[in-house]
LUMLUMFI-470022 format. One record per residue (C-alpha): residue in one letter; y, x, z. Coordinates in steps of 0.25 Angstrom, whole numbers, plus 5000, padded with zeros to 4 digits. Example, Ala and Ser with C-alpha at 12.3 -4.5 7.8 and 13.67 -1.06 7.14 Angstrom:
BEGIN
A498250495031S499650555029
This chain:
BEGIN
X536250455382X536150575372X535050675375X535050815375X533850915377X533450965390X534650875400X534550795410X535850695413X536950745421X537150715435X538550645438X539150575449X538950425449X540250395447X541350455439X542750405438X543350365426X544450475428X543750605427X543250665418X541850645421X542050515417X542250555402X540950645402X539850585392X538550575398X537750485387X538350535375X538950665370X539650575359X541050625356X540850735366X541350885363X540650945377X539250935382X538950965399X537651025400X537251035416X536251145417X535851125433X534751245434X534851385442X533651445443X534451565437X535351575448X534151585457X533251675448X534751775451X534651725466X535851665465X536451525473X535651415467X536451285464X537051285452X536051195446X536851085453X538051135446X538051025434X537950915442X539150965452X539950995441X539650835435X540050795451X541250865450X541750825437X541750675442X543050735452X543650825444X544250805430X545250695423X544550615414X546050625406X546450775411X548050805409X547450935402X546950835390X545650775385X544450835388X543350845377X542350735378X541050805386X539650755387X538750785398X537450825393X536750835406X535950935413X534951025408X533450995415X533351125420X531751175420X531151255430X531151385421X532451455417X531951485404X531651315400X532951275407X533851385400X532951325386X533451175390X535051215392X534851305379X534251165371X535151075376X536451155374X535951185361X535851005359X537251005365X537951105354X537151025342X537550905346X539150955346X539350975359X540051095367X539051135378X539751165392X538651195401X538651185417X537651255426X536851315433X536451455433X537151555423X535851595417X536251445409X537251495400X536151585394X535351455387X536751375387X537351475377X536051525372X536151385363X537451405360X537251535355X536151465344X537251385337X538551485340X537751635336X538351735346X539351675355X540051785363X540251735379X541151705388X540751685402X541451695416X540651745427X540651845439X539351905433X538951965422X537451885421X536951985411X535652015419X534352025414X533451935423X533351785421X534251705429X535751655430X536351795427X535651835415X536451725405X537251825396X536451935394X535451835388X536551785382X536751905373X535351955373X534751815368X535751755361X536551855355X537951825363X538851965357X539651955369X540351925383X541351895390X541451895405X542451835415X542551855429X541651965432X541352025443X540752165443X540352185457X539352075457X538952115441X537852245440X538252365432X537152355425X537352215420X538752245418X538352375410X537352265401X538552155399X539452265395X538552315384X538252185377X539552145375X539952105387X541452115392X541952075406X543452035407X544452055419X544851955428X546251905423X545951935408X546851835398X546051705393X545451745381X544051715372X543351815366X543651795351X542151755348X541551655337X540851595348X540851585364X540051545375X540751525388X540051535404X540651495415X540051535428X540651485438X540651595448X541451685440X542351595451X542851645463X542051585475X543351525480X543351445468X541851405465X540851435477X539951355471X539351445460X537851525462X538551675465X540051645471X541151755468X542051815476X543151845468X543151745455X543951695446X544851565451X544851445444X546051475437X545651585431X544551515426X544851405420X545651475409X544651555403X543751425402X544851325398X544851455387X543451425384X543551295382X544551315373X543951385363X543251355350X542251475351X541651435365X540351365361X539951335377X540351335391X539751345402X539751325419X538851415428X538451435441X539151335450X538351315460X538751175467X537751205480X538751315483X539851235481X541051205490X541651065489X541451035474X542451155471X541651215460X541051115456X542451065453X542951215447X541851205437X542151045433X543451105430X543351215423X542451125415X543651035413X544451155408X543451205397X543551075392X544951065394X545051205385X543951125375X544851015373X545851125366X544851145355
C-alpha cells in the first residue's frame, strides 16, 4: 500500500459491489490515478464556533454512501481513475492536525495527483489550500457557502480570511450567501480584501484566474436538501442549482483543489446528504473527465 504522511486508511463498507463506482476506487496504489480522496474526520472547529459537532464522521458516511450510489460505467462517460488516500490522523490540537492535512495534501500534489478533500469542519480548507498555495502562488477562490467565515478567532469560520492573510489568496468569490446570518462587520472586512459576493441565480462562470481553489460547504444547501450539515439553512440552494457550478469546477483547468465541508452525518436524515455529497462528488468528476 502506498503511504502518504500523516493518514490513516479509510473506512469502507465490507462489501462493495462490482457495479458501483466504489468498486473502481483504488485503495493500495494511487498507480494510474488522476484524483486523490483525502478524508479529513476532525471538528474541533465547529465546536470551538459552538456549532453541531458531527462532521468528523463525514468521510466515512461519504465512503458508505458511495458503495449505493454511483455506476461503476455511468451513461455520462468514464470517470477519471481516483485513489483514496485515506483519512488524516487528526491530533488533539487544531494547530498539529490542520500541520498534518497541510503535509499530506502537499505529498498528494507532488506525487501528481489532484487533491479533492472531504470534511469536517470548514476551518480544513484553510491547511487544505494553504498546500496548495505553495506550489500554485496566489490562487483566487471560489467557495459556496451560506457564510462568509472571515472571522478572526480560531475555529471553523475563520478559513478565508487566513487564506488571504497567510497565504496571500488575491481574491474571493462567494456563492450562496446569506446576509442575515453574516455580521456587517465581517461583511465590511470580505469586502475590502477582495471579496465579492454573487447573487443567487448569477450565469455559470469562473473567474478568469491563473489559478483557483474551489470549497464546497455543504450548507450553502437548503435544509430540505441536506439536514445533515453543522449549521442547517433555511433558505439554500437546491441541488440543482448546485451542481452546475461544480460540475463547472470540475471542468476547469485552473481549479488546482476541491473540497466538501461540513456535512454532518450525526444530523443526518436517512442517508440523504450523505448521498447529495456522494453525488455532487460524482459530478465534479464528471466535469474532470471534460479536461
Amino acid at each position: 500500500m502506498t503511504s502518504f504522511p500523516h493518514l490513516v486508511p479509510g473506512k469502507w463498507p465490507a462489501k462493495l459491489a462490482a457495479d458501483r463506482f466504489a468498486a473502481m476506487i483504488a485503495r493500495k496504489s494511487p498507480a494510474g490515478c488522476a484524483v486523490a480522496l483525502l478524508g479529513i474526520p476532525d471538528d474541533l472547529g465547529v465546536k470551538l464556533n459552538n456549532g453541531r459537532i458531527g462532521a468528523a464522521g463525514a468521510p466515512t458516511a461519504v465512503r458508505a454512501a458511495f458503495a449505493r450510489y454511483g455506476n461503476a460505467q455511468p451513461a455520462s462517460g468514464d470517470l477519471p481513475r481516483v485513489y483514496d488516500a485515506g483519512d488524516i490522523a487528526v491530533s488533539d490540537s487544531l494547530a498539529e492536525t490542520h500541520h498534518r492535512v497541510t503535509a499530506a495534501t502537499g505529498a498528494l500534489l507532488d506525487a501528481g495527483l489532484f487533491p479533492i478533500a472531504i470534511g469536517g469542519g470548514h476551518d480544513l480548507t484553510f491547511p487544505f489550500v494553504r498546500a496548495v498555495a505553495a506550489r500554485f502562488a496566489k490562487p483566487t477562490g471560489i467557495y459556496f457557502d451560506a457564510h462568509l467565515d472571515v472571522r478572526e478567532t480560531t475555529g471553523s469560520g475563520m478559513p478565508f480570511r487566513k487564506l488571504i492573510e497567510d497565504c496571500g489568496v488575491p481574491a474571493l468569490h462567494l456563492h450562496g450567501f446569506r446576509p442575515l446570518v453574516n455580521s456587517a462587520e465581517h461583511y465590511a472586512w470580505f469586502r475590502t480584501h477582495g471579496g465579492k459576493a454573487s447573487p443567487d441565480g448569477a450565469p455559470v462562470a469562473l473567474p478568469k484566474a491563473k489559478h483557483l481553489f474551489a470549497s464546497f460547504d455543504v450548507d450553502v444547501l437548503d435544509s430540505a436538501h441536506a439536514p445533515g450539515v453543522s449549521a442547517h439553512n433555511p433558505a439554500g440552494w437546491t441541488v440543482r442549482e448546485a451542481e452546475m457550478w461544480v460540475r463547472a469546477c470540475g471542468a476547469s483547468r485552473s481549479v488546482r483543489c476541491f473540497d466538501l465541508m461540513e456535512f454532518n452525518p450525526t444530523h443526518d436524515v436517512d442517508g440523504r446528504t450523505a448521498r447529495v455529497v456522494a453525488h455532487l462528488l460524482l459530478t465534479f468528476l464528471a466535469g474532470f473527465a471534460q479536461r
